[in-house]
Steps between C-alpha positions, in 0.01 A plus 500: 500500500679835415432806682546882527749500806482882616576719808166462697309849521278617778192367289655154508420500903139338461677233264763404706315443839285274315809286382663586813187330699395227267855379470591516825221306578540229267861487637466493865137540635525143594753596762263738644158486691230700304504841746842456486549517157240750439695747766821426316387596174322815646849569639693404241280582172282754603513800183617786733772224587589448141432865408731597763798248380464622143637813606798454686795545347673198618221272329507423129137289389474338164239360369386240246197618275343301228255589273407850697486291888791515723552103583819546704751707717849514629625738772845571522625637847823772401811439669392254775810298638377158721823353734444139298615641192815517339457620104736783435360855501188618644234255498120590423219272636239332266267570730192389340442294186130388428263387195170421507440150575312431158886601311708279650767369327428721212816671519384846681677425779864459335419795256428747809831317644665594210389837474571570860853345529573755157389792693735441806758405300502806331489691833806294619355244722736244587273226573097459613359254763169405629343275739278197329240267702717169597170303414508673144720230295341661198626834559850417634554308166360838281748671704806272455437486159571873486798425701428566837640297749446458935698711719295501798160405664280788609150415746216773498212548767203636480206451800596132576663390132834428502605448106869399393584613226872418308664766401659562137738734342624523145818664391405753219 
């Protein structure tokens, strides 16, 4: 599936909560009790949450449209160092990389990768990591593929979740 891979503009925010949420759902609301998960996603994708992101200027959002409807996003976090890492440089964090459930394996994912591991090159980035679900095999294997590899093992709370997570980095 090829796609229009663009900078994501304040009109995008609608779009990407609904990835954001149905994605994130797919992924992981099994971890999670329903109020749970609904409080997460308030937290986490609410659109004055996402609004807000869009406009810092450490945050860089992609996103994946097809035919006219924005079916993925990346966010890239500017010049965030993590102590597991060791790539040369600065490293940025791929902080978020979702498609809508329906489009898996369709290719948006790597293009968005793609698009987002040109733009920090080009802004000197030494490497990128990111933290993947350890119950994901799927997404660990998209991610080695692209040449990531495990440098560390993160675990993150919320309410009474605990969630490990492994965490990658790739040398750009």
């Amino acid at each position: 599936m090829n796609a229009l891979i663009r900078p994501a503009l304040p009109e995008d925010v609608a779009a990407i909560v609904a990835v954001g949420r149905e994605s994130f759902t797919w992924a992981f609301g099994h971890l999670f009790e329903e109020g749970t998960l609904a409080r997460y996603l308030e937290a986490t994708y609410s659109p004055a949450k996402i609004a807000r992101s869009l406009t810092k200027p450490t945050n860089t959002y992609f996103v994946a449209e097809v035919e006219g409807r924005v079916l993925g996003f990346l966010k890239l976090k500017e010049a965030c160092p993590h102590p597991s890492t060791t790539g040369p440089g600065t490293p940025w964090q791929t902080q978020k990389l979702y498609v809508d459930p329906g489009t898996l394996r369709s290719g948006l994912g790597r293009q968005l990768m793609k698009a987002g591991e040109a733009w920090m090159r080009a802004r000197e980035a030494g490497s990128t990591w990111l933290v993947v679900y350890q119950g994901n095999a799927s997404a660990i294997r998209f991610y080695e593929t692209l040449g990531f590899r495990q440098v560390g093992v993160e675990f993150h709370d919320f309410e009474q979740l605990r969630v490990e997570f492994k965490l990658l980095e790739k040398r750009l």
